[in-house]
TORGU-366659 format. One line per field, with one value per residue (C-alpha): residue in three letters; chain; x, y, z. Coordinates in Angstrom, 1 decimal. Example, Ala and Ser with C-alpha at 12.3 -4.5 7.8 and 13.67 -1.06 7.14 Angstrom:
2
r	(ALA:SER) .
c	(A:A) .
x	(12.3:13.7) .
y	(-4.5:-1.1) .
z	(7.8:7.1) .
This chain:
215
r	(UNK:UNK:UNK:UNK:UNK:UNK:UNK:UNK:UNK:UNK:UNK:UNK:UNK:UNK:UNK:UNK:UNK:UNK:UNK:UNK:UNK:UNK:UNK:UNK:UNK:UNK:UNK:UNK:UNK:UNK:UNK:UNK:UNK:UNK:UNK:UNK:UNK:UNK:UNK:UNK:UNK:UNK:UNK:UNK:UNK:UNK:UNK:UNK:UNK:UNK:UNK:UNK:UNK:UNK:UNK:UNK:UNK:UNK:UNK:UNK:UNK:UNK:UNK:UNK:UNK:UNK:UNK:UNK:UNK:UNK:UNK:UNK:UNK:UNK:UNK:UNK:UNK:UNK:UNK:UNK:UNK:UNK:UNK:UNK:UNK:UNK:UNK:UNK:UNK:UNK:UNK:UNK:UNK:UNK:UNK:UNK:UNK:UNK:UNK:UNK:UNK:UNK:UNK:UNK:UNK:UNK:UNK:UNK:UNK:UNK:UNK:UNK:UNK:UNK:UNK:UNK:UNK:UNK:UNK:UNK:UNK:UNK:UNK:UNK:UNK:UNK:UNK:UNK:UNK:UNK:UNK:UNK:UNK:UNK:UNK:UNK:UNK:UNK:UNK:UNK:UNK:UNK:UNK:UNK:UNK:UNK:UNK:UNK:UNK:UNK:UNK:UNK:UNK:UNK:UNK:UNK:UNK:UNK:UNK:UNK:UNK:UNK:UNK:UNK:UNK:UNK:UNK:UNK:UNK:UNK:UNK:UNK:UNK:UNK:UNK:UNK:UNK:UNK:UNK:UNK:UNK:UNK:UNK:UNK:UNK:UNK:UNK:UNK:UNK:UNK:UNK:UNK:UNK:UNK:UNK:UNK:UNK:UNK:UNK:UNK:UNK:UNK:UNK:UNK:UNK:UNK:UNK:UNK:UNK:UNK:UNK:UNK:UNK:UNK:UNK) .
c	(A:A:A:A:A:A:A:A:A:A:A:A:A:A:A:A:A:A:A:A:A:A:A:A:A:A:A:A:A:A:A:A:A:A:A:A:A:A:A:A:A:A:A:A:A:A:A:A:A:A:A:A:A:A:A:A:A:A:A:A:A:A:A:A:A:A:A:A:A:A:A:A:A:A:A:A:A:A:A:A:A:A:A:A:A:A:A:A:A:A:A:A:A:A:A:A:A:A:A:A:A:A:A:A:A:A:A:A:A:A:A:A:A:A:A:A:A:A:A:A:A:A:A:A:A:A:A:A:A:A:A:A:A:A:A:A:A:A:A:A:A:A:A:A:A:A:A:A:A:A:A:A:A:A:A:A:A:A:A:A:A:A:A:A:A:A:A:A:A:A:A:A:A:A:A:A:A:A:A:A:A:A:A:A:A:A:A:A:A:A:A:A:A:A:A:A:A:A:A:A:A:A:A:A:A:A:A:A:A:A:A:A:A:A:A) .
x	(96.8:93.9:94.8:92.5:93.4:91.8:92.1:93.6:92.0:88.3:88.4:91.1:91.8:90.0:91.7:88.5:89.0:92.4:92.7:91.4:93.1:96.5:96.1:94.6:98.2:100.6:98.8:99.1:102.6:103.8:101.5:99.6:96.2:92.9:93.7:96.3:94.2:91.0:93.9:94.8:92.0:90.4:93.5:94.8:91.1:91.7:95.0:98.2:101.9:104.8:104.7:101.3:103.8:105.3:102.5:101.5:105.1:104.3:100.7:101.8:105.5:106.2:109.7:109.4:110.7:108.1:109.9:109.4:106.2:105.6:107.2:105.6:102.1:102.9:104.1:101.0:98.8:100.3:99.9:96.2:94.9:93.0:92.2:89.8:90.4:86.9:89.4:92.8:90.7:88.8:92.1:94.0:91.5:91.6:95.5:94.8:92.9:95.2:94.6:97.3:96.5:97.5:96.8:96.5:96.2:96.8:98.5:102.4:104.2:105.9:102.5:100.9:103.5:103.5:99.6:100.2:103.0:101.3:97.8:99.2:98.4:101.6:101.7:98.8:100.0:101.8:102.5:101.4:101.7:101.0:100.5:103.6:105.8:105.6:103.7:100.5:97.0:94.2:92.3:95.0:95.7:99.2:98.9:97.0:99.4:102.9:100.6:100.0:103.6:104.3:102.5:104.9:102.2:100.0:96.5:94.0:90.7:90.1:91.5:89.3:89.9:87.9:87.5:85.3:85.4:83.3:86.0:89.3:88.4:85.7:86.2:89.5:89.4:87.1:89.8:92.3:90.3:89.2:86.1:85.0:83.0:82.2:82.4:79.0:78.6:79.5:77.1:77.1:77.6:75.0:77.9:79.8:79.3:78.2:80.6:80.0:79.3:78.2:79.0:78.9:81.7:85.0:84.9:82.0:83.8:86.0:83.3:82.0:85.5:85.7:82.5:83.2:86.7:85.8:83.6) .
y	(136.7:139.1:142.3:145.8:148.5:152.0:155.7:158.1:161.7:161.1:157.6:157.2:160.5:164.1:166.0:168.1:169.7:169.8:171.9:175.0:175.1:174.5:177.2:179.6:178.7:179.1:182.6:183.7:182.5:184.7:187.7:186.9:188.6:187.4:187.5:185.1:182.6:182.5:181.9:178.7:177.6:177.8:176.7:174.1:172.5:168.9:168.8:169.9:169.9:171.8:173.6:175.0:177.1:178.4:179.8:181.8:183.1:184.3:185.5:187.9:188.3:186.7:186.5:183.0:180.7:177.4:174.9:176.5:177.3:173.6:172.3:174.7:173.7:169.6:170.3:172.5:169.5:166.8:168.7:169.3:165.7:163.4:159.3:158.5:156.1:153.9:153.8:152.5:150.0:148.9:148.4:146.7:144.1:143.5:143.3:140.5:138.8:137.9:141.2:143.1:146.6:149.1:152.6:154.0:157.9:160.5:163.7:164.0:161.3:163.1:165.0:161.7:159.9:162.7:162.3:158.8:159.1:161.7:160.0:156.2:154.5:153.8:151.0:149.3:150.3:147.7:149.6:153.2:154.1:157.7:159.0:161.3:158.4:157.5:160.5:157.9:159.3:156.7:155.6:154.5:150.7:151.1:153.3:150.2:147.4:149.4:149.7:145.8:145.6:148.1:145.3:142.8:141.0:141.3:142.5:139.4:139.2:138.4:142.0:145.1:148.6:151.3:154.9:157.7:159.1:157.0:157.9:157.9:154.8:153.1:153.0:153.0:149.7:148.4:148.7:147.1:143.9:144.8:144.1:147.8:149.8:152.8:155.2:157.4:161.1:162.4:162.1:158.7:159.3:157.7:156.5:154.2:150.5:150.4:149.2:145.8:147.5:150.9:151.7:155.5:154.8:153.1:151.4:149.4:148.6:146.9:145.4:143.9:142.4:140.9:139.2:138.3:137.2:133.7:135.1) .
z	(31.2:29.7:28.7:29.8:28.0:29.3:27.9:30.8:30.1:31.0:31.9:34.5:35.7:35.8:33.2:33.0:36.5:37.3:33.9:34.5:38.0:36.2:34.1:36.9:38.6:36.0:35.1:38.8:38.9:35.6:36.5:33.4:32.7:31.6:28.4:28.2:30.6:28.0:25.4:26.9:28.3:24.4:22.8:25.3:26.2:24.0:24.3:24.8:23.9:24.0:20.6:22.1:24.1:21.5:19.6:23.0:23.0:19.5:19.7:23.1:22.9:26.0:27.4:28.9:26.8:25.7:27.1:31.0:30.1:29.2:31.9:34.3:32.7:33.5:36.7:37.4:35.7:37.9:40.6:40.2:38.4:40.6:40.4:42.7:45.2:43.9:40.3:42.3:44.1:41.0:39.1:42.0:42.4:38.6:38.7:41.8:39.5:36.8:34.6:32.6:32.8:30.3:29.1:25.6:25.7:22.7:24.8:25.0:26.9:29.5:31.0:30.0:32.6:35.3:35.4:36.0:38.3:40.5:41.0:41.9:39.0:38.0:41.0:39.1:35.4:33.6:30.4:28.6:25.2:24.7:20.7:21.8:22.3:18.0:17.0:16.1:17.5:18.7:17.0:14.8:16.1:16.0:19.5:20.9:19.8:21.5:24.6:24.4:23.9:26.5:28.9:27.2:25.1:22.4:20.9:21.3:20.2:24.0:25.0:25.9:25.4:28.2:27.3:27.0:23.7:20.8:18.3:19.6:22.4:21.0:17.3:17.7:19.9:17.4:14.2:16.5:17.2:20.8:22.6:23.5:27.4:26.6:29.3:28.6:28.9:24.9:22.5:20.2:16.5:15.0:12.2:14.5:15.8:18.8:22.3:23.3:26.4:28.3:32.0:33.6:35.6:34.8:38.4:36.5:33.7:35.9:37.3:34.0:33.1:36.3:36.1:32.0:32.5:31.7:28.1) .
């Protein structure tokens, strides 16, 4: 069985959107003002974790206490985050064909997993290693090894890792021993090899494995 590993944020899902509409809600919600909202949306726009709670507790004297306004904040994110139905197609007819499918995502694990859980992909998901789950951040190869293992295998030179960002996905799949599809819309650095291929969809990286599965 060939392994496809794919980044979630970006790739999969739409973090992109469903962000600013999670923090519009969880501002409505606690009567915060405009203020507040620009202070997430600038300090929360990469990434986020609980301890990001904290910090706006500190920096507005809030009364809420971080861990509600984290678990508000996933709650609020799985609500919004959408996989489109071209993606669950793409990756069910790549399970039918004798894929394992796994995800490798920097981001805490429990948003990470309520992303997955609320958009269906954890039907078509046979493992996910977030860098919450041993505090190790793609591109370091030990977050791409636990999600082979997470799939109840191992890294191959065979295996293939799908993202959107050159550094994290790309290079990062590269130092792990993975052929790379890069997901285009960033700029490339001009430092970094190059994918051994480029799609503008994930739906046709699925495509290319499909058709390479033999390579």
């Amino acid at each position: 069985m060939r392994l496809a590993l794919f980044d979630l944020d970006g790739t999969l899902v739409d973090r992109a959107s469903a962000f600013a509409d999670a923090i519009a809600d969880l501002c409505h919600d606690h009567g915060y003002g405009p203020e507040i909202e620009q202070w997430l949306l600038s300090e929360l726009a990469d990434h986020a974790d609980r301890g990001d709670f904290a910090r706006l507790r500190a920096a507005f004297g809030l009364g809420e206490s971080a861990d509600h306004l984290w678990r508000v904040y996933v709650d609020r994110m799985a609500a919004a985050v959408t996989c489109r139905p071209a993606v669950l197609d793409s990756l069910t007819r790549l399970k039918e064909s004798g894929w394992s499918v796994g995800v490798a995502t920097n981001g805490s694990s429990d948003i990470q997993r309520a992303k997955v859980r609320a958009t269906g992909l954890a039907d078509l998901v046979d493992g996910i290693a977030a860098s919450g789950d041993i505090d190790v951040r793609k591109p370091d190869p030990r977050l791409f090894e636990l999600a082979a293992a997470r799939c109840g295998t191992q890294l191959t030179s065979g295996d293939w890792m799908t993202g959107d960002n050159p550094e994290t996905d790309i290079h990062g799949g590269h130092g792990a021993g993975l052929r790379t599809i890069w997901v285009a819309g960033r700029p490339w650095p001009e430092e970094l090899a190059v994918p051994h291929h480029t799609v503008t969809d994930v739906t046709e990286a699925v495509d290319y494995l499909l058709a390479h599965s033999s390579v």
